[in-house]
N, C-alpha and C positions, 0 to 999 in steps of 0.2 A: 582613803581620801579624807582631808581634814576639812572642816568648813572653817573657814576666818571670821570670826565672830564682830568685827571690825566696823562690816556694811551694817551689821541689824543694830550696833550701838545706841545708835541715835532712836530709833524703833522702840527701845526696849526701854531708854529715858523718857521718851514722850508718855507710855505705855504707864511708866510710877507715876511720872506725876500728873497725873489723868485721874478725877476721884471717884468712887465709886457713882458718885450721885452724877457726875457725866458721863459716865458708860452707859446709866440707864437711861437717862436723858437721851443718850445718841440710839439707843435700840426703842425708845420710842417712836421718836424721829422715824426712825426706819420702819419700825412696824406700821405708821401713818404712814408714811408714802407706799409700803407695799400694797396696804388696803386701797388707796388710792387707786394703783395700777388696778389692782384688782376687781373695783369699781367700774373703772374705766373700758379694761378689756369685755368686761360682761355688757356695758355699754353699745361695745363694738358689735357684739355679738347679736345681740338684739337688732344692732341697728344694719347688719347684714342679711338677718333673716328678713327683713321688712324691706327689704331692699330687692331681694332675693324673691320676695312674695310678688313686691310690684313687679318686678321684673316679666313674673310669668303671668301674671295678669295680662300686661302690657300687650305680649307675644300672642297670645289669646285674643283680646281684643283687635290687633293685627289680623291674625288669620281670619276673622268675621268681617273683619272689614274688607280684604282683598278679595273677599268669597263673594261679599255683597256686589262691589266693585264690578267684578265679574257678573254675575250676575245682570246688572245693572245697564252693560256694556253688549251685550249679547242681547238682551231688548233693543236697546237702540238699535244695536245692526240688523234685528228683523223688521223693526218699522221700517229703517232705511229700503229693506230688499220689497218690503211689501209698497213703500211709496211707490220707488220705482218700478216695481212691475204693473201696478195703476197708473205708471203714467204712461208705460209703454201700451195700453188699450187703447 
């Protein structure tokens, strides 16, 4: 199988006349924006676990609430049974 060297032509002209001082230029370029992402995902990361933290906080404070709720509810309804049954005297 031959390749046809034809397509990469223009590839390989941009490529000469590109000087070294922009090659390096362009892979700093690039080494800043990866640190960036790199910044950024750690970012995320943190700001997951803190999210993740509240979350189960949250679920936590729920369950004490719904327990107190309860709680809370089942007194009423024996005042309710005890009115009533003083009023029935």
């Amino acid at each position: 199988m031959k390749i046809d060297p034809q397509p990469l032509t223009p590839y390989y002209r941009f490529m000469e006349n590109q000087s070294p001082l922009s090659v390096e230029q362009k892979l700093a370029q690039l080494q800043q924006q990866l640190d960036q992402l790199l910044a950024r995902c750690q970012q995320q990361r943190d700001e997951n676990r803190l999210l993740r933290e509240q979350a189960q906080r949250l679920t936590l404070e729920r369950a004490q609430l719904v327990e107190k709720n309860e709680l809370a509810r089942n007194r009423v309804e024996a005042m309710i049974s005890r009115l009533k049954s003083m009023e029935e005297q």
